[in-house]
C-alpha positions as CSV (number, residue, x, y, z in Angstrom):
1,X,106.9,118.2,123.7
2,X,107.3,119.3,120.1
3,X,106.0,118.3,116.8
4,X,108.4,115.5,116.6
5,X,106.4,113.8,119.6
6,X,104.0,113.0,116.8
7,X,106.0,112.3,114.0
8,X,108.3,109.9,116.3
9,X,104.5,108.3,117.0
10,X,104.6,107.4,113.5
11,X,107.9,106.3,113.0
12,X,107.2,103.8,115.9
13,X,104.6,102.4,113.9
14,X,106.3,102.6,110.6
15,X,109.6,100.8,112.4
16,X,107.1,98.0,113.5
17,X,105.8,97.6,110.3
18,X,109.0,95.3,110.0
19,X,106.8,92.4,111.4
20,X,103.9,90.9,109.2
21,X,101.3,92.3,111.7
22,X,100.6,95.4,113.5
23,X,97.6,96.3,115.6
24,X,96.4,100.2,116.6
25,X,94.8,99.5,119.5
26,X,93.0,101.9,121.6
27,X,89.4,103.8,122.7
28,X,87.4,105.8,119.9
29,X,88.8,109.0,119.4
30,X,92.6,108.2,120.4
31,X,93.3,108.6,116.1
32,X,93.6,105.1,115.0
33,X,92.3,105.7,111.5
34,X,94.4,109.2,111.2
35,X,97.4,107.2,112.2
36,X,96.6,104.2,109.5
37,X,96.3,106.7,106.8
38,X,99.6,108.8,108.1
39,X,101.3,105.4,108.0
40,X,100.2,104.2,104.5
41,X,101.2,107.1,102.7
42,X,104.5,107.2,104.5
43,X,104.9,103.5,103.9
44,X,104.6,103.9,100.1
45,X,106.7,107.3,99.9
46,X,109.5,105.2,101.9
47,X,109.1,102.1,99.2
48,X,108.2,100.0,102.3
49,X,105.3,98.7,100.3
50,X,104.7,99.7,96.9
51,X,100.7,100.3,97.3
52,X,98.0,99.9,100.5
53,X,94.6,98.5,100.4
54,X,92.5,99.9,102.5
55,X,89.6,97.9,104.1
56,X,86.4,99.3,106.4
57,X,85.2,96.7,108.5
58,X,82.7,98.5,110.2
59,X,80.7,97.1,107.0
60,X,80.0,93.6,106.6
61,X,81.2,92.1,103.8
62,X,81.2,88.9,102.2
63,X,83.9,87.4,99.9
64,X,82.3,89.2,96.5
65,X,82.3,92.2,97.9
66,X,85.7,92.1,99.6
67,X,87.3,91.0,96.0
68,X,84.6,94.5,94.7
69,X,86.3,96.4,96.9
70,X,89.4,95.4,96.2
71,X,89.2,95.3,92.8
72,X,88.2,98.9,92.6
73,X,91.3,99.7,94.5
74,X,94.2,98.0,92.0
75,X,92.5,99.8,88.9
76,X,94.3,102.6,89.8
77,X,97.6,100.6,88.8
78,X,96.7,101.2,85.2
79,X,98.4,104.4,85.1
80,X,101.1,103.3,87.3
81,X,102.8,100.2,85.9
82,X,104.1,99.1,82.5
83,X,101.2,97.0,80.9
84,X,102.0,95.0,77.7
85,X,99.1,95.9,75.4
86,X,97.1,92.6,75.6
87,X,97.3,93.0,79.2
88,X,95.7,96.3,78.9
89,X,93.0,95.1,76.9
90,X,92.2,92.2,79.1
91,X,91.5,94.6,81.7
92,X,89.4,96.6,79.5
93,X,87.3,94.4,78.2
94,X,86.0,93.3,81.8
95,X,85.8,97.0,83.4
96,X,81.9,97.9,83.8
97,X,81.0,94.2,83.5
98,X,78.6,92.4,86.0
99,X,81.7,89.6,86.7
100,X,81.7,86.4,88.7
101,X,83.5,85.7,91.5
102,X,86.2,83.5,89.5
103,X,86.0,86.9,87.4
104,X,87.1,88.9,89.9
105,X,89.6,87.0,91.2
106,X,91.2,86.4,87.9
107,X,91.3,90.2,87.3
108,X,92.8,90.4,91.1
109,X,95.3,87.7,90.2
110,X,96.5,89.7,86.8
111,X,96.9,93.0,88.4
112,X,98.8,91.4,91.7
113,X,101.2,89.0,89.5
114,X,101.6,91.9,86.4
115,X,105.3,93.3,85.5
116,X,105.7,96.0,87.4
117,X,102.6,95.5,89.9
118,X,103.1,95.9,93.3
119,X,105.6,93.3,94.8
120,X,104.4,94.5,98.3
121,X,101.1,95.9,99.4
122,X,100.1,96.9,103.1
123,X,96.3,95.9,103.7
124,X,94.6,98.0,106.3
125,X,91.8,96.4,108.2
126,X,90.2,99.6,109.9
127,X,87.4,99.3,112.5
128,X,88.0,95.8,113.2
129,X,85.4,94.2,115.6
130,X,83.0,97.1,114.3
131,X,81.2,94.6,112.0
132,X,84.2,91.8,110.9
133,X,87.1,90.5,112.7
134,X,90.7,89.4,111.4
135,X,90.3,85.9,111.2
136,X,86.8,85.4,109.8
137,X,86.7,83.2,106.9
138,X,86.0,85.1,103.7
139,X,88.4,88.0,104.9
140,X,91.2,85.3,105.8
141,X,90.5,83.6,102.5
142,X,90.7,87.1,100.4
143,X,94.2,88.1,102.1
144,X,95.6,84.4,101.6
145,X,94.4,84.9,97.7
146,X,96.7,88.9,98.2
147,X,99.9,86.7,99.5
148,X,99.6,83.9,97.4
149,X,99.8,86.0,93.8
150,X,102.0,89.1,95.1
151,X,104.7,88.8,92.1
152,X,107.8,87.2,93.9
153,X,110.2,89.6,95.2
154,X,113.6,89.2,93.6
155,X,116.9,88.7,96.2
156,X,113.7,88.9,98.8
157,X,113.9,85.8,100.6
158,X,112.3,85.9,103.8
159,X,110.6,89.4,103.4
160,X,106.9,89.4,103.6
161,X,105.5,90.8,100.8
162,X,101.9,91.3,102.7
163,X,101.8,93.2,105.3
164,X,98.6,94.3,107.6
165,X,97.9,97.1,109.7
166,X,94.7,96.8,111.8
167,X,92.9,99.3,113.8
168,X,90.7,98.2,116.7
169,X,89.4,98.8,120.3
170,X,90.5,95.6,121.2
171,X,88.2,95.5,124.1
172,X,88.5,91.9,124.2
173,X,92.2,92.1,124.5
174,X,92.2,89.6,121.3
175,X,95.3,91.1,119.9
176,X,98.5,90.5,122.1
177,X,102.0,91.2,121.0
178,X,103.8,88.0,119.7
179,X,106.8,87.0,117.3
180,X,104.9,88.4,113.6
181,X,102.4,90.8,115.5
182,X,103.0,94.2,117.3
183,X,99.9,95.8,118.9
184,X,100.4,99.7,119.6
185,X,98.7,101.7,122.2
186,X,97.2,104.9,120.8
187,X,96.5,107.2,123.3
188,X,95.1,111.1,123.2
189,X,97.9,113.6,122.5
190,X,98.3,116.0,125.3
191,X,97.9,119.9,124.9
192,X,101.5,120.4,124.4
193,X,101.8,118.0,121.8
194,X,98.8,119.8,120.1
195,X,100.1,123.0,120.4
196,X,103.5,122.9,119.4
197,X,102.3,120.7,116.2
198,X,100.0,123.5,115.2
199,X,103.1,126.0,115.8
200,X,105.1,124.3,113.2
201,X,102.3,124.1,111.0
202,X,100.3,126.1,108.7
203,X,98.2,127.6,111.7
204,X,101.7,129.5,113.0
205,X,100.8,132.5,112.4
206,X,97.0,132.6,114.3
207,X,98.8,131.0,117.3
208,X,100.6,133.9,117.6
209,X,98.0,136.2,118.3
210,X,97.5,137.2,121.6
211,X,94.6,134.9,123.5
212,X,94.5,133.0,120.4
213,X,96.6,129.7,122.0
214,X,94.6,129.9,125.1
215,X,91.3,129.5,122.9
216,X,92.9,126.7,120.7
217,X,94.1,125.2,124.3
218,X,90.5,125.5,125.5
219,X,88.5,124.2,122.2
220,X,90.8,120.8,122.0
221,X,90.1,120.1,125.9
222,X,86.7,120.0,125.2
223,X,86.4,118.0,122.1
224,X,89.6,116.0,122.7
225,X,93.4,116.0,121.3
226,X,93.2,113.6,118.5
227,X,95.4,113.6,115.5
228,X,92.5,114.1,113.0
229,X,90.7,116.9,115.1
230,X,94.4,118.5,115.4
231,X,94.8,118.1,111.7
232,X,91.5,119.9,111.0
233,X,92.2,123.3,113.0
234,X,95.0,124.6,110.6
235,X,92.8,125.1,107.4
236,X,89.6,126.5,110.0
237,X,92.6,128.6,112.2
238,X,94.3,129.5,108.3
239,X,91.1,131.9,107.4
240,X,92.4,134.5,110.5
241,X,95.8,134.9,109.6
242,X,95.6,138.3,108.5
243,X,93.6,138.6,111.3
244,X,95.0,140.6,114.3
245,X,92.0,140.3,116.2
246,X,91.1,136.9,118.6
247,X,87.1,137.8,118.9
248,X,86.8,136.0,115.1
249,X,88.9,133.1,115.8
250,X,86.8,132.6,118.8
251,X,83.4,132.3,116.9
252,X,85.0,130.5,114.6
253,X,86.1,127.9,117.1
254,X,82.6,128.2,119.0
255,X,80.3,127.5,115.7
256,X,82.9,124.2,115.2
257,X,82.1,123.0,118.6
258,X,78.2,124.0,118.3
259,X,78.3,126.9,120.3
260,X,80.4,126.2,123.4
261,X,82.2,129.6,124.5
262,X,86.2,129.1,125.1
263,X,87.1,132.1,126.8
């Protein structure tokens, strides 16, 4: 397999991102959160959505804090979209402010419903069942509130304008594939897949030293082939490529691992 193995993983999820719904289901460690962020950014690059939200539910939160966190995350539209000056003072005037929960919302509501805000906005519910579920109230309620003030897409009739990507164990086989929700099964790359992403990456070079992809082969068998650990190894492997020697690389590799020899 090649490096397209994992890009084509992403594209799978990015295609299925057509329904309302879509789960990343699978055991800790499989890259569930790497692939949630991978898809975001891609999302927004392909004007699929026009922002993500991103949500940690391995903390519990109630409805203040969810709008908090939230909140936080559309300031950043300030510098993106065309505010008329009164708008822009409005949201000034509140910034720094111990606000109520009507507050909040309101501020929510004026950045969602703005000229030129985002007309479509991918939430991302990661960790669920870690703390909260999809479905509890005050999260259900806060997500409603998202839909209900998006600015209406214009010629978008029938497109959903919120979408969510969740990522979960599912251990309780909650989520289930249906007509608006697509689970996806993430599952550990294999050492080819690791290997030939790492060859087409920044970490090229290193590979190609002699013993060098037999360590790298060794080091991700012991601490597992997921996307984030994979995505880690080009900037520690990028300090040896000038490097013609492997015995570096390999303390490199063992310090990473706390001292585990890869010969």
């Amino acid at each position: 397999m090649d490096q397209n193995s994992v890009e084509l993983k992403v594209t799978d999820v990015l295609e299925l991102l057509k329904t309302r719904k879509v789960v990343l289901s699978g055991k800790s460690g499989t890259g569930k959160t790497w692939m949630a962020r991978k898809v975001g950014l891609l999302a927004v690059k392909n004007q699929d959505v026009h922002s993500t939200l991103w949500i940690s539910l391995s903390v519990e939160h109630d409805e203040m804090a969810l709008y908090e966190h939230i909140a936080n995350q559309l300031s950043v539209f300030s510098t993106h979209m065309e505010l008329e000056d009164e708008d822009i003072n409005k949201v000034e005037d509140i910034v720094g402010k111990k606000e109520t929960l009507d507050e909040l919302k309101e501020k929510v509501c004026m950045r969602l419903s703005a000229d030129g805000g985002p007309q479509k906005i991918l939430v991302i519910l990661d960790d669920e069942g870690s703390k909260m579920k999809e479905g509890d109230g005050d999260l259900n309620k806060v997500l409603q509130f998202i839909q209900q003030h998006l600015k209406t897409i214009a010629n978008g009739d029938g497109e959903q304008k919120l979408k969510v990507l969740i990522t979960s164990t599912n251990k309780d086989v909650r989520h289930q594939s249906e007509e608006d929700k697509k689970v996806f099964e993430m599952m550990p790359l294999t050492p080819e897949m690791s290997v030939s992403w790492l060859k087409k990456g920044a970490a090229a070079k290193v590979i190609e030293i002699s013993g060098a992809e037999t360590l790298v082969k060794n080091f991700m068998n012991k601490t597992g082939f997921t996307p984030g650990k994979v995505a880690l190894l080009p900037k520690l492997l990028s300090y040896h490529q000038q490097d013609s020697q492997v015995q570096d690389l390999e303390h490199a590799l063992e310090e990473a691992s706390g001292g585990d020899n890869y010969r």
